[in-house]
N, CA, C and O atoms as a Maestro MAE file, in Angstrom:
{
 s_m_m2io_version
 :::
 2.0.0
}

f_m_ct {
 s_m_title
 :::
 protein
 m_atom[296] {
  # First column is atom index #
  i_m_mmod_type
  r_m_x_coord
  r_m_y_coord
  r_m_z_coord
  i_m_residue_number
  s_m_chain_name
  s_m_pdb_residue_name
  s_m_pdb_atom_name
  i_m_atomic_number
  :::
  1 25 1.996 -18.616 6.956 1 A "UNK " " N  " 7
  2 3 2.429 -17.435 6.256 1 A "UNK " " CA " 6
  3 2 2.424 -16.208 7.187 1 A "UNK " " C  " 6
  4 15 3.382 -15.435 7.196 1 A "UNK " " O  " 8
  5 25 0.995 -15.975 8.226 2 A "UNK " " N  " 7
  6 3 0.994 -14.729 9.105 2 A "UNK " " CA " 6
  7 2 2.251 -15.279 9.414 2 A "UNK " " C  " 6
  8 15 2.814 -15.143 8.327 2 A "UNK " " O  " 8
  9 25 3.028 -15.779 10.120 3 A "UNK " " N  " 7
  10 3 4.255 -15.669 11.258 3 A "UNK " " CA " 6
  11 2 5.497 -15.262 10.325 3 A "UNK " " C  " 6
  12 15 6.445 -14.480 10.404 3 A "UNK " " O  " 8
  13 25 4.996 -16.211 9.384 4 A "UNK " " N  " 7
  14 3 6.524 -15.616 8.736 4 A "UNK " " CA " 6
  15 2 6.469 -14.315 8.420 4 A "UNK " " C  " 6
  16 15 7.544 -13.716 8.456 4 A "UNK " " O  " 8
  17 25 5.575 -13.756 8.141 5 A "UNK " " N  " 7
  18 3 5.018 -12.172 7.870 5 A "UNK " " CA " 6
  19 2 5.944 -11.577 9.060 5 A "UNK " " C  " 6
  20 15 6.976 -10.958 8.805 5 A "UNK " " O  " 8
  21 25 5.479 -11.822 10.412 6 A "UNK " " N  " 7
  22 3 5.332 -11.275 11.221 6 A "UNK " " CA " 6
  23 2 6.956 -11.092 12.166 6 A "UNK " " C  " 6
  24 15 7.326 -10.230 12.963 6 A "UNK " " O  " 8
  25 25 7.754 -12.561 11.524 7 A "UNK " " N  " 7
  26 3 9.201 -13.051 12.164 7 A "UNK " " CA " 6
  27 2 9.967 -11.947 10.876 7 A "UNK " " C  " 6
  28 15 11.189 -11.794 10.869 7 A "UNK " " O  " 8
  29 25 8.985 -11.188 9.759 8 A "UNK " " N  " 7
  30 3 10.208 -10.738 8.846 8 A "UNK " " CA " 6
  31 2 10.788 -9.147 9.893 8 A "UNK " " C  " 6
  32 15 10.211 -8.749 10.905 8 A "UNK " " O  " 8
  33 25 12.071 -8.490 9.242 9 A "UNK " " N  " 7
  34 3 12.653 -7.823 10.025 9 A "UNK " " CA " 6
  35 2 12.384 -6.152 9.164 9 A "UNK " " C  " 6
  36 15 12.145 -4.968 9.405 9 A "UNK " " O  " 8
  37 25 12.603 -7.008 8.170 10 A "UNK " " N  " 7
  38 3 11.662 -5.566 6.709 10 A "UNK " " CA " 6
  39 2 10.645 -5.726 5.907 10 A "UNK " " C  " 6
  40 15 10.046 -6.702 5.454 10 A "UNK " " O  " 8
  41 25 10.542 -4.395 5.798 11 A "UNK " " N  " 7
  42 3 8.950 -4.780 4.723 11 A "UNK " " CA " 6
  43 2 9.549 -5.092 3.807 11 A "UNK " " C  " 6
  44 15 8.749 -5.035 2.873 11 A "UNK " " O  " 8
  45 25 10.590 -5.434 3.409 12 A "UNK " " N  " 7
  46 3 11.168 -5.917 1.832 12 A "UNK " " CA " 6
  47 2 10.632 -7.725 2.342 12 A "UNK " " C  " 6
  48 15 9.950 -8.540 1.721 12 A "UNK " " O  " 8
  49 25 11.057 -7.781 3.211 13 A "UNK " " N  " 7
  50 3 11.205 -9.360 3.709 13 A "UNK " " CA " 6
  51 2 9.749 -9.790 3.558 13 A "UNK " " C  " 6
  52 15 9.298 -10.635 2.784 13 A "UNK " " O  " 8
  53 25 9.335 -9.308 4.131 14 A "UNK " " N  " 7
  54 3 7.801 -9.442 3.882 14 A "UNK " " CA " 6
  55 2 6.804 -9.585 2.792 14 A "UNK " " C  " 6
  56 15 5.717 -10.162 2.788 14 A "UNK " " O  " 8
  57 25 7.455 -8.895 1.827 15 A "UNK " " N  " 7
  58 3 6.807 -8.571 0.791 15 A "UNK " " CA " 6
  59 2 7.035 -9.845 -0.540 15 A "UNK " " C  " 6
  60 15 6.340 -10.109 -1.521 15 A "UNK " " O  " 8
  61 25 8.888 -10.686 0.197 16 A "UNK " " N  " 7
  62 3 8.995 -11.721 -0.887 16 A "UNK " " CA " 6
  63 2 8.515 -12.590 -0.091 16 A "UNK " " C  " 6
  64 15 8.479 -13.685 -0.652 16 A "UNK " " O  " 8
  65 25 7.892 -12.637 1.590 17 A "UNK " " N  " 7
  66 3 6.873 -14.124 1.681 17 A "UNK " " CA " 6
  67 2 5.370 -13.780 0.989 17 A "UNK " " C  " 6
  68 15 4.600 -14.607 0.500 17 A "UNK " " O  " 8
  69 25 5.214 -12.599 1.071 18 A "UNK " " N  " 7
  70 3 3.487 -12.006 0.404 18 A "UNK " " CA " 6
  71 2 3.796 -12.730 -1.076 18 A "UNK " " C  " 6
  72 15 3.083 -13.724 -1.206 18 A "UNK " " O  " 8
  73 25 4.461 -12.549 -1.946 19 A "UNK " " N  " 7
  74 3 4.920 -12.842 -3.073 19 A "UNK " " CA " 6
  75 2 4.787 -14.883 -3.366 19 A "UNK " " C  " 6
  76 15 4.423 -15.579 -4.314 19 A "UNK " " O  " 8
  77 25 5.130 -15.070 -2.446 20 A "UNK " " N  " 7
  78 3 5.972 -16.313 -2.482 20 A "UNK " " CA " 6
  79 2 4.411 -17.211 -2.488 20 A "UNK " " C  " 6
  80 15 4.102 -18.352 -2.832 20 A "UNK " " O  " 8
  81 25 3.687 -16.093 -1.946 21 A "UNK " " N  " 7
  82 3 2.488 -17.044 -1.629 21 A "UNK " " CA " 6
  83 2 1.251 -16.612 -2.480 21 A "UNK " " C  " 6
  84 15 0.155 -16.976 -2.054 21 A "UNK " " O  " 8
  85 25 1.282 -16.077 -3.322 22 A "UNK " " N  " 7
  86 3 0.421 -15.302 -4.050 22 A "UNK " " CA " 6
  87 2 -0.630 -14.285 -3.870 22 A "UNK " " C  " 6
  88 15 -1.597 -13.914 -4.535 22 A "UNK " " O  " 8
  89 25 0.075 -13.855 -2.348 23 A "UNK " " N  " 7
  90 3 -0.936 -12.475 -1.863 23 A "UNK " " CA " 6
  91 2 -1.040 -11.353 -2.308 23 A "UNK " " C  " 6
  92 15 -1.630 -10.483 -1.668 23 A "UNK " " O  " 8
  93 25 -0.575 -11.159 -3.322 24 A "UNK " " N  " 7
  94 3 -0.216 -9.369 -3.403 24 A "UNK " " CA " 6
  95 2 -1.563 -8.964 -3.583 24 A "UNK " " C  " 6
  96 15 -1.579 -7.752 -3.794 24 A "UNK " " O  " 8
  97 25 -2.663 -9.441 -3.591 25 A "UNK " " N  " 7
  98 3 -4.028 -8.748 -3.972 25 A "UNK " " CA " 6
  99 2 -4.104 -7.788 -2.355 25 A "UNK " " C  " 6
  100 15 -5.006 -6.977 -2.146 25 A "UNK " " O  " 8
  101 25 -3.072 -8.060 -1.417 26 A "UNK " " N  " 7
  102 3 -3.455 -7.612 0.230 26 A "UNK " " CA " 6
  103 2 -2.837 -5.946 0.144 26 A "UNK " " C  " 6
  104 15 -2.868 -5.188 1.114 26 A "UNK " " O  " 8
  105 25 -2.274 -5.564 -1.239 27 A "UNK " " N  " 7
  106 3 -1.570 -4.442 -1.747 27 A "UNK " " CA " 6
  107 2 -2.719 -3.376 -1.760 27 A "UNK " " C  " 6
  108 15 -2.742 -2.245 -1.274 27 A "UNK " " O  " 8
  109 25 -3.606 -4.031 -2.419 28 A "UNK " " N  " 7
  110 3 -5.356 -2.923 -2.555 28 A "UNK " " CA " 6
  111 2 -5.739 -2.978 -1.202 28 A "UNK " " C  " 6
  112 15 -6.045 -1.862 -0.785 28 A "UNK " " O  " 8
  113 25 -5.827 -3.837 -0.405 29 A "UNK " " N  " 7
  114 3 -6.545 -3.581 1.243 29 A "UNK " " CA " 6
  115 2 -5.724 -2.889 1.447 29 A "UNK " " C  " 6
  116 15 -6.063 -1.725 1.231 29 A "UNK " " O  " 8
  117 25 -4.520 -3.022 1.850 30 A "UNK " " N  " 7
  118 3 -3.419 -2.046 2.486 30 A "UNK " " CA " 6
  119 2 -3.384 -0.671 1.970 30 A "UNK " " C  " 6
  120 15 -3.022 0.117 2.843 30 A "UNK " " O  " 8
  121 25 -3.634 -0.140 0.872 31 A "UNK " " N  " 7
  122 3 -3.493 1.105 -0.049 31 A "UNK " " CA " 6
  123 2 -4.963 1.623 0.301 31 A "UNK " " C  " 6
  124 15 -5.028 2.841 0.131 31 A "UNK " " O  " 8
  125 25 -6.141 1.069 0.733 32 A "UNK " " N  " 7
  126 3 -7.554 1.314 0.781 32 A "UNK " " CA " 6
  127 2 -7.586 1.939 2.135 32 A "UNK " " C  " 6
  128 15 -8.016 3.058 2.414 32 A "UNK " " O  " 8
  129 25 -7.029 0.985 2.990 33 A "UNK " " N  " 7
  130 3 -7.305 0.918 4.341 33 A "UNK " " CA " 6
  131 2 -6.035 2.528 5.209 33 A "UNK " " C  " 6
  132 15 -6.242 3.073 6.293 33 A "UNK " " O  " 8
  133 25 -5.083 2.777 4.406 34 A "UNK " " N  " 7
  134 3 -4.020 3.699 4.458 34 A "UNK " " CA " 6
  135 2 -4.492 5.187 3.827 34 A "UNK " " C  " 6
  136 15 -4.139 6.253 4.331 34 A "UNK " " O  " 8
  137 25 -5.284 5.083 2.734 35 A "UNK " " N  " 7
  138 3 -5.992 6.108 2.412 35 A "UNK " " CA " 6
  139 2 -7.003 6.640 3.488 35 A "UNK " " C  " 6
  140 15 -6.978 7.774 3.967 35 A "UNK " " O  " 8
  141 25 -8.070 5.453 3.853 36 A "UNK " " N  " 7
  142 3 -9.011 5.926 4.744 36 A "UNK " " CA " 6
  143 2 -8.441 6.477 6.064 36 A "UNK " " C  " 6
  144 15 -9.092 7.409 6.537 36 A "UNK " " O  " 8
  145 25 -7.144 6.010 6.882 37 A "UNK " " N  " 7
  146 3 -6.589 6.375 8.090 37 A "UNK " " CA " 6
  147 2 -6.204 8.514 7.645 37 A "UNK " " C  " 6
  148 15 -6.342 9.628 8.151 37 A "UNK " " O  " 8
  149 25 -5.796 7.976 6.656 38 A "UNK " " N  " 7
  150 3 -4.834 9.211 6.473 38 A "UNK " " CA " 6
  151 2 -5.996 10.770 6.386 38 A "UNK " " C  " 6
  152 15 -5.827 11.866 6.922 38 A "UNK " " O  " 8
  153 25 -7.371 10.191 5.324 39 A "UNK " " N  " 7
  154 3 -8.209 10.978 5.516 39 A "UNK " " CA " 6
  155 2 -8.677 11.428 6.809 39 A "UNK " " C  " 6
  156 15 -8.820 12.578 7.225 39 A "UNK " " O  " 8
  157 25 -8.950 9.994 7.531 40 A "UNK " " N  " 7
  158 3 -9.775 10.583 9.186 40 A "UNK " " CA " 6
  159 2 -8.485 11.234 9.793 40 A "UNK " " C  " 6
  160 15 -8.797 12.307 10.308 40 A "UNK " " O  " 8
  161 25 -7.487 11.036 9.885 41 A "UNK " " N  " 7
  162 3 -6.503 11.840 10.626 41 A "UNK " " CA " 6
  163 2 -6.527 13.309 10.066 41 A "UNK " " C  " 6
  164 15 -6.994 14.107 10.878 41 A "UNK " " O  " 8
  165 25 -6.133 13.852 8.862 42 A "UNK " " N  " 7
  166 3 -6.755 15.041 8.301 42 A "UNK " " CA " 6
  167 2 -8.142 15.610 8.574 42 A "UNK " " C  " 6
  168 15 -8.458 16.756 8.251 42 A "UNK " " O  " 8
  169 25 -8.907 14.797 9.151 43 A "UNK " " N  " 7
  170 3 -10.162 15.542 9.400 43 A "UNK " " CA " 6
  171 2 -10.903 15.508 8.339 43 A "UNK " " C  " 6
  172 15 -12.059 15.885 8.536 43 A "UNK " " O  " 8
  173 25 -10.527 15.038 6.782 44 A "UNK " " N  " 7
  174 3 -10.974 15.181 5.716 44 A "UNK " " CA " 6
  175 2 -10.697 16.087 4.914 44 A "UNK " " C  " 6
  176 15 -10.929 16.059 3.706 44 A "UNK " " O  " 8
  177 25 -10.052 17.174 5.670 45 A "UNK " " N  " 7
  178 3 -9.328 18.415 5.301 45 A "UNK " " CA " 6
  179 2 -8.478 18.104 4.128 45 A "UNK " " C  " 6
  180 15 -8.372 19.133 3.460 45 A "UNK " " O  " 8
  181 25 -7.704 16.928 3.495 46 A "UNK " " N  " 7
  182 3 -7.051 16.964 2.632 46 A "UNK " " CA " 6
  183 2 -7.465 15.969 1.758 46 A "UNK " " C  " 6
  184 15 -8.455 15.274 1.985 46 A "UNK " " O  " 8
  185 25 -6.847 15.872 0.886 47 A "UNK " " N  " 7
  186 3 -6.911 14.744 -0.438 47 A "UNK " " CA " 6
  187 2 -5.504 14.328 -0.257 47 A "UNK " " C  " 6
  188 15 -4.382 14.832 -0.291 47 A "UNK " " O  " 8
  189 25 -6.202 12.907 0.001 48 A "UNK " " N  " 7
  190 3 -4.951 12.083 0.216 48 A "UNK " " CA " 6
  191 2 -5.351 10.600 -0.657 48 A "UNK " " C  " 6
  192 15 -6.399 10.056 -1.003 48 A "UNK " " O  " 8
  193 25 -3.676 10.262 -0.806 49 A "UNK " " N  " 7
  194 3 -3.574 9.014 -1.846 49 A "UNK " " CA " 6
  195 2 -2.432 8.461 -2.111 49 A "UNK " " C  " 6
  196 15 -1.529 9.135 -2.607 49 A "UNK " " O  " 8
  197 25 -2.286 7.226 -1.845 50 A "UNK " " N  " 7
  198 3 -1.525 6.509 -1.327 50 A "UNK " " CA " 6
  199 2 -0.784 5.232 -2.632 50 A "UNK " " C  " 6
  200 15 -1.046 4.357 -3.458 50 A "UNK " " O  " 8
  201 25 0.242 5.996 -1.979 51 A "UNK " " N  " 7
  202 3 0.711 4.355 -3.447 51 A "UNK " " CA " 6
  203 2 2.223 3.730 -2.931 51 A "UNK " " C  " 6
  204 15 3.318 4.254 -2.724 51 A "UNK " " O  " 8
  205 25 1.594 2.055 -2.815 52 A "UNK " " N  " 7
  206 3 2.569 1.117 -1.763 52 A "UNK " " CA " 6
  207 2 3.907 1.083 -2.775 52 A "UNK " " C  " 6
  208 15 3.585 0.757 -3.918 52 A "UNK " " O  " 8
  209 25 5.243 1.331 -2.614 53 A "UNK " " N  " 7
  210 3 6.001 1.200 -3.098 53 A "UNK " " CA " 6
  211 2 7.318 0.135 -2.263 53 A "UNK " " C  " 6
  212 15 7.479 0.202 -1.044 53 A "UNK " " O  " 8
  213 25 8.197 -0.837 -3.194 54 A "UNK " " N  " 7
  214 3 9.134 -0.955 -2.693 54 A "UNK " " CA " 6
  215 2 10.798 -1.011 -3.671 54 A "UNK " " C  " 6
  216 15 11.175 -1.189 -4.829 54 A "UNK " " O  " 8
  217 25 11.367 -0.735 -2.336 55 A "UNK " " N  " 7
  218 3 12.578 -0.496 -3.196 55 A "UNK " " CA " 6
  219 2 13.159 -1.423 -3.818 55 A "UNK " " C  " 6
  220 15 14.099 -0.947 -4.455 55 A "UNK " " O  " 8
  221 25 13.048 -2.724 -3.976 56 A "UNK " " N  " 7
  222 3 13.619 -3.504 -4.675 56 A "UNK " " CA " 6
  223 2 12.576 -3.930 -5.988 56 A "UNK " " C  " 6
  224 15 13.136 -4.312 -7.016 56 A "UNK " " O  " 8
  225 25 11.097 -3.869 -5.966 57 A "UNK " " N  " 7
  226 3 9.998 -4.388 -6.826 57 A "UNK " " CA " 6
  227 2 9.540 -3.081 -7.625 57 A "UNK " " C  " 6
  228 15 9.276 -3.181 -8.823 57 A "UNK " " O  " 8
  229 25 9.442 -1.796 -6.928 58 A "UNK " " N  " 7
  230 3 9.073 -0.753 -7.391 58 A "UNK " " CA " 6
  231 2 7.434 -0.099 -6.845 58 A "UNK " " C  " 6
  232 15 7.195 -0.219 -5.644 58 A "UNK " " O  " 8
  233 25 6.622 0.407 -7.523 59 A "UNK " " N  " 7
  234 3 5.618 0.300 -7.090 59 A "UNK " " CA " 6
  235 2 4.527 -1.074 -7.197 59 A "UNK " " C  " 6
  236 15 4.414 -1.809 -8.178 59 A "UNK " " O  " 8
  237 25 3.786 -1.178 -5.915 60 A "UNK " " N  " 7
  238 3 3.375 -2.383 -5.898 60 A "UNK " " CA " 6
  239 2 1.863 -2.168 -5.778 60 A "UNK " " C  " 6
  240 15 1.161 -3.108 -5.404 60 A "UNK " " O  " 8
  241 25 1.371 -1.076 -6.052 61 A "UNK " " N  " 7
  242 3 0.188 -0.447 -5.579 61 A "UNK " " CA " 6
  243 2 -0.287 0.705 -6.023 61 A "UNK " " C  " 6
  244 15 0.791 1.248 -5.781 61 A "UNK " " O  " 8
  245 25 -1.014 1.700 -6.515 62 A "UNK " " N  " 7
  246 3 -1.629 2.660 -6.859 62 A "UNK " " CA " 6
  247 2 -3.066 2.641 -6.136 62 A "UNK " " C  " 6
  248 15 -4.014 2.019 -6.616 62 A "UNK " " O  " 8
  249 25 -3.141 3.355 -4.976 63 A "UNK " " N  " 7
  250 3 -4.580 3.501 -4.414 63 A "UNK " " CA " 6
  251 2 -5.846 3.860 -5.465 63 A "UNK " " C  " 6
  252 15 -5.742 3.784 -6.690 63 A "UNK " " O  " 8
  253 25 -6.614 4.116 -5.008 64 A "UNK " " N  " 7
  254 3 -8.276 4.679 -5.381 64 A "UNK " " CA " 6
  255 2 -7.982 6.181 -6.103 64 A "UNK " " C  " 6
  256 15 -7.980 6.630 -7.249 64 A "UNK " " O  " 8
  257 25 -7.749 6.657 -4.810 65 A "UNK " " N  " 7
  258 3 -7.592 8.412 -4.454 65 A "UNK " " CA " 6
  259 2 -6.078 8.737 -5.223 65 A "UNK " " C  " 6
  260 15 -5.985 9.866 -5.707 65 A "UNK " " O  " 8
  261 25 -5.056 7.950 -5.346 66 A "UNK " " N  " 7
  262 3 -4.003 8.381 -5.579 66 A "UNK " " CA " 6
  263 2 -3.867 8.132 -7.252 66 A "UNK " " C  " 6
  264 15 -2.972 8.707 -7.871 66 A "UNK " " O  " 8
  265 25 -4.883 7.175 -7.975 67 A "UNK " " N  " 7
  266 3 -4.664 7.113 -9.375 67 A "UNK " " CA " 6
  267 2 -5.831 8.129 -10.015 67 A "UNK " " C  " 6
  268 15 -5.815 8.219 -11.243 67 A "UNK " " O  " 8
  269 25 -7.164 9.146 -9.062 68 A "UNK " " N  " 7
  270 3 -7.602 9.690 -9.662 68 A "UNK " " CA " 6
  271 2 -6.586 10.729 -9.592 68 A "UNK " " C  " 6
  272 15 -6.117 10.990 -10.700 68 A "UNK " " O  " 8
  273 25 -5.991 11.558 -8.399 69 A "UNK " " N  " 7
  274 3 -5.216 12.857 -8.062 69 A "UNK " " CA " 6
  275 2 -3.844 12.651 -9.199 69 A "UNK " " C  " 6
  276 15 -3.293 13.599 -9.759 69 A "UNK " " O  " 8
  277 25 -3.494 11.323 -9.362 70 A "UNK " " N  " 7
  278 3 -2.622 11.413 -10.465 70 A "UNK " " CA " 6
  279 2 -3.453 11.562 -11.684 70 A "UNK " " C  " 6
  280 15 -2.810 12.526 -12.101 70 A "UNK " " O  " 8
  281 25 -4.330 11.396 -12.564 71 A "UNK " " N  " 7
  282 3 -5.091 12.032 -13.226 71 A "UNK " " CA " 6
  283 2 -5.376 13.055 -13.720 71 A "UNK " " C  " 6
  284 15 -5.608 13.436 -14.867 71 A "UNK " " O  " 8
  285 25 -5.334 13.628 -12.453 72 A "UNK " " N  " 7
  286 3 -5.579 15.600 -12.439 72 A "UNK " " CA " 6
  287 2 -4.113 16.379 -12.831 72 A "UNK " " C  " 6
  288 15 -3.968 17.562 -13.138 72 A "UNK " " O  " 8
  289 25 -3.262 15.505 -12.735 73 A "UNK " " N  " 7
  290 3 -1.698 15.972 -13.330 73 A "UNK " " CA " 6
  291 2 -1.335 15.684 -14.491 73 A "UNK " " C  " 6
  292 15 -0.335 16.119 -15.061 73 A "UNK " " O  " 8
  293 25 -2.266 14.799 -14.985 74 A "UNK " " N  " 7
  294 3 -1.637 14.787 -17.142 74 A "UNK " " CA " 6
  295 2 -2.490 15.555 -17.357 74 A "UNK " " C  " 6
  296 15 -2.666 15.977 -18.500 74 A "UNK " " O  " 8
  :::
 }
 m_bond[295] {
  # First column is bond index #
  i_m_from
  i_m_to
  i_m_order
  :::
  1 1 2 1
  2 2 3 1
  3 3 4 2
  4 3 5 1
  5 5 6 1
  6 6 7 1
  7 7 8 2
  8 7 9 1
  9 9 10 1
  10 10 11 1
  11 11 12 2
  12 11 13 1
  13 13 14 1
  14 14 15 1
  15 15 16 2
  16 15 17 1
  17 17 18 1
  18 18 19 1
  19 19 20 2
  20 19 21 1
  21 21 22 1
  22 22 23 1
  23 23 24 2
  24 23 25 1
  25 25 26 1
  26 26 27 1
  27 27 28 2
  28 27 29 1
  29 29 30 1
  30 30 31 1
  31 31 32 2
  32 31 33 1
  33 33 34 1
  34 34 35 1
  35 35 36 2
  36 35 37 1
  37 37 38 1
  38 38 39 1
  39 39 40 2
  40 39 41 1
  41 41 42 1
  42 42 43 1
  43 43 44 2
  44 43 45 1
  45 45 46 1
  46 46 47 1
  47 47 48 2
  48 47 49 1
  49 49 50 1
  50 50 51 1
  51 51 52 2
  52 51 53 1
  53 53 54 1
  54 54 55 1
  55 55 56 2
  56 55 57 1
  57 57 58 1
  58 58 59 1
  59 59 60 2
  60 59 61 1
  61 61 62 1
  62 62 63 1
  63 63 64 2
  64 63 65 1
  65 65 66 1
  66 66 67 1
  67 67 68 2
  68 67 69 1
  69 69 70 1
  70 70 71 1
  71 71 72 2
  72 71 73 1
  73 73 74 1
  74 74 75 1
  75 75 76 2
  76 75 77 1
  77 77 78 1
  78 78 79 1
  79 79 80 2
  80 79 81 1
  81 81 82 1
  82 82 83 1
  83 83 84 2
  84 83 85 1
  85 85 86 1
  86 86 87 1
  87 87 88 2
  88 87 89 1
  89 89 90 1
  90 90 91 1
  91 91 92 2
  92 91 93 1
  93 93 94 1
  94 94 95 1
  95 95 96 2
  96 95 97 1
  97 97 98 1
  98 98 99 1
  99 99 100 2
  100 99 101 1
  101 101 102 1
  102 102 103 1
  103 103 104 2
  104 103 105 1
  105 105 106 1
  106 106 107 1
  107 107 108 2
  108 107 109 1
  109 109 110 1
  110 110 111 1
  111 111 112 2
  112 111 113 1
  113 113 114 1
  114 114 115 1
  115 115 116 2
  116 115 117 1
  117 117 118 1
  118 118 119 1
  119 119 120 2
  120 119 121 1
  121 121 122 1
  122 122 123 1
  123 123 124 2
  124 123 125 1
  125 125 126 1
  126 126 127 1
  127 127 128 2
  128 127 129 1
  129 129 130 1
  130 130 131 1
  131 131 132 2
  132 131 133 1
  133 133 134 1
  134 134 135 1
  135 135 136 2
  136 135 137 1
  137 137 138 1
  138 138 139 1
  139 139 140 2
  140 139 141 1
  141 141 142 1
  142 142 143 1
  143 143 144 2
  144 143 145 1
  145 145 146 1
  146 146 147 1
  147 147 148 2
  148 147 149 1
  149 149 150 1
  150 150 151 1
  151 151 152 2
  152 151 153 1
  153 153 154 1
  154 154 155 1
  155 155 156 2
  156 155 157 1
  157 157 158 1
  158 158 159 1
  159 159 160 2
  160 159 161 1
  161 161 162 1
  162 162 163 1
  163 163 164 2
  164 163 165 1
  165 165 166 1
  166 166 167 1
  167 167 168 2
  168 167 169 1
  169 169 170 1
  170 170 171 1
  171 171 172 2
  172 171 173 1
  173 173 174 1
  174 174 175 1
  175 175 176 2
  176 175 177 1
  177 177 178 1
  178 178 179 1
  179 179 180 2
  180 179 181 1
  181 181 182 1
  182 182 183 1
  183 183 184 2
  184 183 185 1
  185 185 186 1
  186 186 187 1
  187 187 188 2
  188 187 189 1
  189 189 190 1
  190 190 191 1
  191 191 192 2
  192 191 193 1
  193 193 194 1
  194 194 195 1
  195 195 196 2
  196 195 197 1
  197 197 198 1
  198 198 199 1
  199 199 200 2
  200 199 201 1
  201 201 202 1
  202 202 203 1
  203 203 204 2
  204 203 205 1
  205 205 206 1
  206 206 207 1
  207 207 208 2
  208 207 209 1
  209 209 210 1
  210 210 211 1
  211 211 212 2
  212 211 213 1
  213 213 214 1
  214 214 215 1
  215 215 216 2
  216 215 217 1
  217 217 218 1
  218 218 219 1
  219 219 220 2
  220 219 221 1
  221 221 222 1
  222 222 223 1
  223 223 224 2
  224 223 225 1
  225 225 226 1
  226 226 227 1
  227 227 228 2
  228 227 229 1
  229 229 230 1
  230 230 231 1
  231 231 232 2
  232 231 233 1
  233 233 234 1
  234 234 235 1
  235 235 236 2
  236 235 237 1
  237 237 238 1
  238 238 239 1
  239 239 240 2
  240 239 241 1
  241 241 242 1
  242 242 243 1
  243 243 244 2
  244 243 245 1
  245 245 246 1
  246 246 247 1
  247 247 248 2
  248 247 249 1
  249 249 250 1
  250 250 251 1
  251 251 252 2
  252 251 253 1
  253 253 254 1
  254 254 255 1
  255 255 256 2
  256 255 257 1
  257 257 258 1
  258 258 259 1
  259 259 260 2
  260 259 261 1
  261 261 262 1
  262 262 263 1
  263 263 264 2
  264 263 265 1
  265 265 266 1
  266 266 267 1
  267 267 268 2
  268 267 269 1
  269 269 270 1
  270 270 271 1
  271 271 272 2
  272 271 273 1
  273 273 274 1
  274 274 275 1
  275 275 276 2
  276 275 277 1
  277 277 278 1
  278 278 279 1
  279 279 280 2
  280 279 281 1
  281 281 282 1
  282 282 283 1
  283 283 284 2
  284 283 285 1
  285 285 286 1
  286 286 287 1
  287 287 288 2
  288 287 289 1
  289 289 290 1
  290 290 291 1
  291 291 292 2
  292 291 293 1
  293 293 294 1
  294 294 295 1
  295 295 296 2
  :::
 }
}
């Protein structure tokens, strides 16, 4: 599965071998692990929150940080 991951050319491509194989739980690492980068790059200075989307599936993900900050908007 990594190679075929890795031989895809888009993240669309990618996302129907993630699919194909019943990974999408790798949607929360990826959304976890993208939050934490984005904070240390900010310095911490911001609130950040992340939500994996694709264009053919839609959203595939709602982070930690990004379903409380959506929260604070209803």
């Amino acid at each position: 599965m990594i190679k075929e991951i890795f031989d895809c050319i888009t993240t669309e491509a990618a996302i129907k071998v993630i699919e194909r194989y019943g990974y999408q739980s790798i949607y929360e690492v990826l959304c976890k692990k993208a939050e934490e980068r984005c904070i240390n790059y900010s310095y911490g200075e911001l609130e950040v929150g992340v939500i994996m989307f694709s264009m053919e599936k839609g959203v595939l993900y709602v982070g930690n940080n990004a379903k409380r900050i959506l929260e604070e908007f209803r």
